[in-house]
Residue, then its C-alpha position, 0 to 999 in steps of 0.5 A: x761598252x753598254x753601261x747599266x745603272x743598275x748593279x747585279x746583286x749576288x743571290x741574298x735572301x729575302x728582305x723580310x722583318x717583324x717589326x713590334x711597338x711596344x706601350x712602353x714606346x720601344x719598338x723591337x724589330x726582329x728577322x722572321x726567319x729562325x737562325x740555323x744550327x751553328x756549329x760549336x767552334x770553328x776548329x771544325x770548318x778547318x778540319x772540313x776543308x783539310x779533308x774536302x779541299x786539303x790542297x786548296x790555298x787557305x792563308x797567303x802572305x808576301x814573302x822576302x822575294x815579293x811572291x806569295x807563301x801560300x799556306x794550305x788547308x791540309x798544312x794549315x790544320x798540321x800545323x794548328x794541331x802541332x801547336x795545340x800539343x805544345x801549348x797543351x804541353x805548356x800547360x796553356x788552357x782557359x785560365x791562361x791564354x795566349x796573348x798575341x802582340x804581332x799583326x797579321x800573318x801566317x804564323x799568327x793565324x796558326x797560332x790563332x788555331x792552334x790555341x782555340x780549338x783547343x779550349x785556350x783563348x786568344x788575347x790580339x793586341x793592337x800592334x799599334x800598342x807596341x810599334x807605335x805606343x810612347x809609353x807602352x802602357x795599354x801593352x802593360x795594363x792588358x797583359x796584367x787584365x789577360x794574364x796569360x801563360x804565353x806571349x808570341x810576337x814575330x820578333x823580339x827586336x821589334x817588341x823589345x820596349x813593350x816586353x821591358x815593360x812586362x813580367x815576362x817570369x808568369x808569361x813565356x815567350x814565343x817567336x817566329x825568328x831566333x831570339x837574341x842572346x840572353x833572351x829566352x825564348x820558344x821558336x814557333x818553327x820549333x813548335x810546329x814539329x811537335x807531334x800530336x797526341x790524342x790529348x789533342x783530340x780529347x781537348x778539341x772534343x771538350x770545347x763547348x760554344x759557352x767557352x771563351x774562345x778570345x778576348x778583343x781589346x776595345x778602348x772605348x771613349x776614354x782609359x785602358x782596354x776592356x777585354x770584350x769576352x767573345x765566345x766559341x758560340x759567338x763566333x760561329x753564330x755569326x757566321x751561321x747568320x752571314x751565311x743566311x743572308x748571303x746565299x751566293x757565297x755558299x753556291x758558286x765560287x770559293x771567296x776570296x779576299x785581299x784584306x788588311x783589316x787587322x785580326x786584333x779586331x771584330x772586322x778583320x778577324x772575326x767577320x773577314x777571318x771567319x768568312x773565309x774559314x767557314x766558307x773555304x775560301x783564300x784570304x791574301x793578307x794585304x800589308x799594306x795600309x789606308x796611307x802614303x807610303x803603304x797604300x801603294x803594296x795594297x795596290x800591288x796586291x790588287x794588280x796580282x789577286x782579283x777577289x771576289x768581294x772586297x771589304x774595307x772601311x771608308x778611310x782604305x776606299x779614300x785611298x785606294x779611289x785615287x789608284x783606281x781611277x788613274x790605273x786602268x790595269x788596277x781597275x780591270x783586275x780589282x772588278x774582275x770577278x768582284x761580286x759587290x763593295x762592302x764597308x763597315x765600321x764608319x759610315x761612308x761619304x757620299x762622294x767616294x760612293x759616287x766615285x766608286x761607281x764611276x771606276x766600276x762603270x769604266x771597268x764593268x759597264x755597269x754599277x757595283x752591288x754596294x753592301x753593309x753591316x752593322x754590329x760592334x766587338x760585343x755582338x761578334x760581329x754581325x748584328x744587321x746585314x744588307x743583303x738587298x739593292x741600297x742606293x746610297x750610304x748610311x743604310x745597315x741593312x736589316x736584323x740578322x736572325x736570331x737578333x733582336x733590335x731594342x729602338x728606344x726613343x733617346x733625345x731626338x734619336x732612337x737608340x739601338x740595343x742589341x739581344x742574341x746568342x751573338x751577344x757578348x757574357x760581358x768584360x773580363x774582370x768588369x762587372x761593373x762594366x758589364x752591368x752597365x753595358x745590358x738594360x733590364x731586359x737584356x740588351x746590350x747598349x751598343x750606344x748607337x742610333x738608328x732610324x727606318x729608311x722608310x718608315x712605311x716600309x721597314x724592310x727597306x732597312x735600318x739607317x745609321x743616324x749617329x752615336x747618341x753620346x756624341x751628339x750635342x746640342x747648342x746654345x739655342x738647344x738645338x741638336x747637332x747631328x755630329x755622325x751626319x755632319x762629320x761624313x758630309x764635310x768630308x765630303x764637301x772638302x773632298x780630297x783635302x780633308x782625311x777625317x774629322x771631328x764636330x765642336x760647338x756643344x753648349x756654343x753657338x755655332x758649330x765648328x770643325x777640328x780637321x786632319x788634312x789628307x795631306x798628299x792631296x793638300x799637297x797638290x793643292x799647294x801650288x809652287x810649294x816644294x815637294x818637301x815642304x813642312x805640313x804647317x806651309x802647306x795647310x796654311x796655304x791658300x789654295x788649300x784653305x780656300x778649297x776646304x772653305x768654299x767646300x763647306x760653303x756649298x755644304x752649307x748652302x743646303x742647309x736650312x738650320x745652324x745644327x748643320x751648317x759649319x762656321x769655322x774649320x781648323x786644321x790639325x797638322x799633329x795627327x791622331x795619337x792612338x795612346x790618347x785613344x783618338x783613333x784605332x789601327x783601323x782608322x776610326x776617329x774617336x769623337x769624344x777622346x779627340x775632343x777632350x785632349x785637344x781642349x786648346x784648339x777647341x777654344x782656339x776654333x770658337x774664341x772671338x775674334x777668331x785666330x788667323x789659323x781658323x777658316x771661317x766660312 
């Protein structure tokens, strides 16, 4: 096999950007190019392809028997239309929306558009509320934030401790399976043999792109949700600048994805969700998860569905890299008409970057074509998009058109604020949230830094250089480029370290609070048994001389103390999504972990050091 270094890239458009310096020191770097007329609301793309392709597989899901119940277009707009009557009939409209607790499925994205193309908003909440939740309390303050006039859930018995919680007289229920004895409750096979009328048609007609089409729930730093007002023009425009950009998805083969990104999010559901909608594609929900135990049905579906491009975060490319690398017949399958890698939501280390390529090089012969974006649940959510060759990660491409970015010198940082018509109204029932999110001007403030790649050339594109509220400075008041470091001692550690967060703020020296990636800490454990508790195995001394000597090669090409690590501890409690240390989708949240794990912070810096603490 002859191997070629360079990727064939999928036909994007042209790299171009207006980039204008202000007196004011701001800096605003736009696309050139006018963004296209979108369309009102997506209901419109699942009527098109009901008529155009109406047999074509739409939404597929493992069913009992481990095959896949493959869900059509023509089916899918059947369906979506019988639920529109029975939640018109209900009363549902956009004062009372329909909130969603279940993950995704089937009978989740029917009732995603049965309620939205219709005028009704959608409220997905994390299932992690209500599955994984000790007190149930985020369930609990959205449900009195959303109001809703419906509440659906896969099953009661599941959700029983979550809907204890709530006043279920101002919301009923609806579920896919029979609702046990004394729970009342509409089943969701019974609502899709409603038949429907031209009430249906006149509230699909009414639905403008101003209009509230769902509420994302994000949590931010600290407390409960904020319900992020996405609109029916939100989403489409979106849409309509990934479709400027990517040129290849619209010429040539229909995409398809294997996707477990969760649709409570912007990522999963409305970038991959959308994607697949707008452009008539499949989308074979992936049950599985970036962790033991789970990452293996991601590998099963892999082996089955070869897509066409393949989008995840870092953590789920942390995990499946390992199946990748020792499964020929995975690797053959996964690159088998894959069109290039894209990852979001965190930046990805340069050791799995590297890795992917060597599994692609075996598979292929040649590189894959990495890809990126850049954008939040406020913007919908594509802000910037890589849709020219980038070599290494970090970079988050260029502005979409239609968007404005706001450089703004913050520090030693320059903080990226966002304008368009992708751009959020606000937060439900916050004002005083909303007035803070938006500058004077108008643009959002998405608190992330950003910085040319290439001053003297910016459309080589915009690079992620941190969050500015987690960078800190030390003692010396030196500044410590947290969102860097973080990425690089991962890397350095690799695989022993599963995620991270930075200490040292107003210290003099900076440290490193680590969750272990704990089957590869395992491994690293020689002659512990298979079972042996976490706390044996991360106080191991394989383990703990792997992770140091990985740091200090990590340091040794560093010149200040701002990058270089001095001590390590790891965590064997993992993060608590009620604390809000991290999201279903796997992001680690700097600033909450930090504050609820004061304890080990002062343990990682007290003098002299615990015997827990690496010290590099």
């Amino acid at each position: 096999m002859t191997l070629d270094q360079s990727p064939i890239l999928p036909h994007f458009a042209p790299a171009l950007v207006e980039v204008t310096k202000r007196a004011d020191g701001a800096t605003i770097v736009r696309s050139p190019v006018p963004l296209g007329r979108a369309d009102r609301q997506l209901g419109l793309w699942l009527r098109r392809w009901a008529k155009e392709t109406p047999e074509a597989t739409f939404i597929a899901e493992r069913d009992p028997t481990g095959g896949w119940r493959r869900l059509t277009y023509q089916a899918a707009l059947a369906g979506a239309n019988a639920l529109s009557q029975a939640f018109l009939d209900r009363g549902l409209g956009p004062a009372k929306p329909v909130m969603i607790l279940s993950g995704n499925s089937i009978d989740v994205a029917l009732v995603m558009l049965g309620a939205m193309q219709v005028g009704i908003p959608i409220a997905p909440v994390s299932p992690a509320y209500s599955l994984m939740s000790q007190d149930f309390a985020k369930v609990k303050y959205a449900f009195d934030l959303v109001e809703p006039g419906l509440i659906y859930a896969t099953a009661h018995a599941p959700f029983a401790g979550a809907l204890a919680t709530l006043d279920l007289a101002q919301a009923p229920l609806l579920f896919s399976a029979p609702a046990p004895q004394g729970v009342k409750a509409a089943i969701l096979g019974d609502l899709l043999k409603t038949a429907p009328t031209a009430a249906v048609e006149r509230a699909f007609d009414a639905v403008t792109p101003e209009m509230v089409a769902k509420y994302l729930l994000t949590s931010g730093s600290t407390g409960m949700p904020k319900a992020v007002i996405n609109t029916h023009g939100m989403l489409a425009v979106s849409q309509q600048m990934g479709s400027q950009l990517w040129l290849f998805v619209a010429e040539g083969e229909k995409p398809v994805l294997v996707d477990w990104l969760p649709w409570n999010h912007t990522f999963g559901g409305n970038h991959n969700f959308g994607l697949i909608l707008r452009h008539g594609g499949a989308l074979y929900i992936d049950a599985g998860r970036p962790m033991p135990g789970l990452i293996e049905h991601t590998v099963a579906n892999l082996k089955d569905v070869s897509p066409t491009m393949y989008l995840n975060v870092p953590a789920g490319y942390n995990a499946l890299l390992p199946y990748l690398e020792k499964d020929e017949e995975l690797r053959a399958n996964f690159f088998k008409r894959l069109q290039f890698v894209f990852y979001a939501a965190a930046a990805l280390p340069e050791d799995l970057w590297r890795r992917m390529e060597q599994v692609s090089l075996q598979a292929m012969g040649r590189k894959p074509a990495f890809v990126s974006s850049w954008g939040a649940t406020e913007t919908a959510p594509i802000v910037t998009t890589v849709h020219f060759p980038i070599d290494r990660a970090g970079v988050i491409g260029l502005p979409a058109p239609g968007v404005e970015i706001k450089l703004v010198p913050s520090g030693a940082k320059l903080e990226m604020r966002v304008r368009g018509p992708n751009v959020t109204p606000g937060y439900l029932k916050r004002p005083d949230l909303t007035k803070a999110a938006f500058d004077e001007e108008g643009f959002y403030r998405i608190g992330d830094a950003g910085k040319f790649v290439d001053p003297k050339d910016p459309a080589k594109g915009l690079a992620f250089d941190g969050r500015v509220a987690e960078d800190f400075k030390l003692v010396t008041g030196t500044w410590v480029p947290v969102g860097m470091l973080r990425v690089a001692a991962l890397a350095a550690a690799t695989p022993a370290l599963q995620d991270a967060v930075v200490t040292g703020h107003d210290r003099d020296f900076v440290g490193l609070l680590a969750w272990p990636n704990v089957a590869a800490c395992r491994q690293l454990a020689l002659g512990l048994a298979a079972d042996a508790p976490i706390a044996e195995v991360l106080a191991h001394p394989k383990v703990r001389e792997h992770v140091r000597s990985g740091i200090v090669r990590h340091n040794a090409g560093q010149a200040g103390s701002s990058t270089k690590i001095a001590r390590v501890l790891l965590m064997a409690e993992p993060p608590s999504i009620d604390a809000n240390e991290i999201t279903d989708k796997g992001y680690i949240n700097q600033i909450a972990t930090l504050g609820r794990r004061k304890a080990l912070v002062e343990a990682l810096h007290r003098e002299p050091p615990p015997p827990e603490v690496i010290v590099i």
